[in-house]
C-alpha positions as CSV (number, residue, x, y, z in Angstrom):
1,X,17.2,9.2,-3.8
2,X,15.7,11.7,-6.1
3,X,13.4,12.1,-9.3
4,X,14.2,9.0,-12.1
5,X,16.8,7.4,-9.8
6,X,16.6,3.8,-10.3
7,X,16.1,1.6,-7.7
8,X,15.5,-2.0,-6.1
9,X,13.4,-3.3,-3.5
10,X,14.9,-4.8,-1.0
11,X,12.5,-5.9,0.7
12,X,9.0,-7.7,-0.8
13,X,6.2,-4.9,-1.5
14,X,2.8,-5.0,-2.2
15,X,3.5,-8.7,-4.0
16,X,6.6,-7.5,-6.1
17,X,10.0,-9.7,-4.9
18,X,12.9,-8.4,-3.6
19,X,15.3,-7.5,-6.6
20,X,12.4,-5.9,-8.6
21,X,13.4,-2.9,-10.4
22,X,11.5,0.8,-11.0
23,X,12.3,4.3,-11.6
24,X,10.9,7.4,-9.1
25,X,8.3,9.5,-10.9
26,X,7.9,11.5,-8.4
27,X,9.2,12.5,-4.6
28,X,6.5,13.3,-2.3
29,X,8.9,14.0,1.1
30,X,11.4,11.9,1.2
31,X,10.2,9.2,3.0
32,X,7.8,8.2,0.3
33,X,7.9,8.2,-3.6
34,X,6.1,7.1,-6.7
35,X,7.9,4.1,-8.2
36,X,7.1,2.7,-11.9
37,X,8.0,-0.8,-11.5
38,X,9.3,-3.4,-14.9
39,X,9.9,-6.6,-15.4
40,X,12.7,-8.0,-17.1
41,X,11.8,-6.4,-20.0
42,X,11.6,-3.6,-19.2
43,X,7.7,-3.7,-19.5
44,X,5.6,-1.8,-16.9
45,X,4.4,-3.7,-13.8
46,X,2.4,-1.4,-12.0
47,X,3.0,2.2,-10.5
48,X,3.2,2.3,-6.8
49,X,3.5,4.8,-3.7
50,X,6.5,3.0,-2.1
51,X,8.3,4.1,1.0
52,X,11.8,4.7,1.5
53,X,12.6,2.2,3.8
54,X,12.0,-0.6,1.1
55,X,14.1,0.7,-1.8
56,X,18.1,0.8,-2.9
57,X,19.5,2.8,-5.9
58,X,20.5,0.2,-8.3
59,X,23.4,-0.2,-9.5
């Protein structure tokens, strides 16, 4: 995953559910990134430091 990949949690994260969508701001190392996540339409839910382990690229 790299640098405005979007992705999908796949697991639930700091109270978003599984499914929920963002886009990566910014890499810190690989095992962690900053993930702007949106709602359905395609409004902003909040901005979060997410590890790796809990994120897919969507498809």
């Amino acid at each position: 995953m790299k640098e405005l990949d979007v992705v999908k949690l796949k697991k639930e994260f700091n109270g978003l559910s599984i499914g929920t969508e963002g886009t990566i701001v910014w890499e810190y190392d690989g095992s962690y990134f900053e993930v702007e996540f949106f709602d359905m339409n395609g409004d902003t839910i909040d901005v979060f430091t997410t590890p790796a382990d809990v994120l897919d690229l969507a498809k």
